[in-house]
N, C-alpha and C positions, 0 to 999 in steps of 0.2 A: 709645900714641903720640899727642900733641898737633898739630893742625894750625891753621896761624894764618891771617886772613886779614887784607886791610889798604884800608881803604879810603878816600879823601880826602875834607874837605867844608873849606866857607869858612863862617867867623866874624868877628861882629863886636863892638865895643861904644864905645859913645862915654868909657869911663871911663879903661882902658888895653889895652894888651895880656894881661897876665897873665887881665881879666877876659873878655877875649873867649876863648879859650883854655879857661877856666872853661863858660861860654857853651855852649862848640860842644861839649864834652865831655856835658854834663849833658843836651844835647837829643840826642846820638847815644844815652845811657844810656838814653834811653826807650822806645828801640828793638832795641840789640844789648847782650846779654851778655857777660860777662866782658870785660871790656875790659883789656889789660895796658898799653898806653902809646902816647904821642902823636909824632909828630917836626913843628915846626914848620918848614914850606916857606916859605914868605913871609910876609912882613909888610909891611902897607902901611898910614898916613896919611893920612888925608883932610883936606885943608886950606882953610880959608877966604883969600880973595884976600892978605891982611893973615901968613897964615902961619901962623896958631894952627891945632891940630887939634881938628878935630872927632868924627872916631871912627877906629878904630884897628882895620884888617882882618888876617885869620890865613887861611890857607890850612894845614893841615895833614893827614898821615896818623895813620889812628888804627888800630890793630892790638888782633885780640879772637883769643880761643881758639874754635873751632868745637866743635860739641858734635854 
């Protein structure tokens, strides 16, 4: 029997989303095993006065198999 657990962290990156996402995976990998997959919760834009973005925030859960 498999038990999973799931736990949230926030990401960022000034490039896009896809790379923040990337980001927050690779630094949770450094720490927890088996990881099976992500659900993104939020996403948010960080904007300069003018409207362009600057970096591109994620909130999501990440879910691993417990050993």
């Amino acid at each position: 029997m498999s038990v999973a657990k799931v736990i949230e962290i926030s990401s960022s990156s000034p490039q896009s989303i896809e790379d923040a996402v990337k980001r927050g995976l690779a630094k949770t990998a450094e720490s927890v095993k088996n990881i099976q997959g992500a659900w993104i919760n939020e996403t948010k834009a960080v904007t300069k006065p003018d409207g362009s973005v600057t970096e591109w925030r994620v909130n999501m859960r990440i879910s691993f198999i417990v050993e």
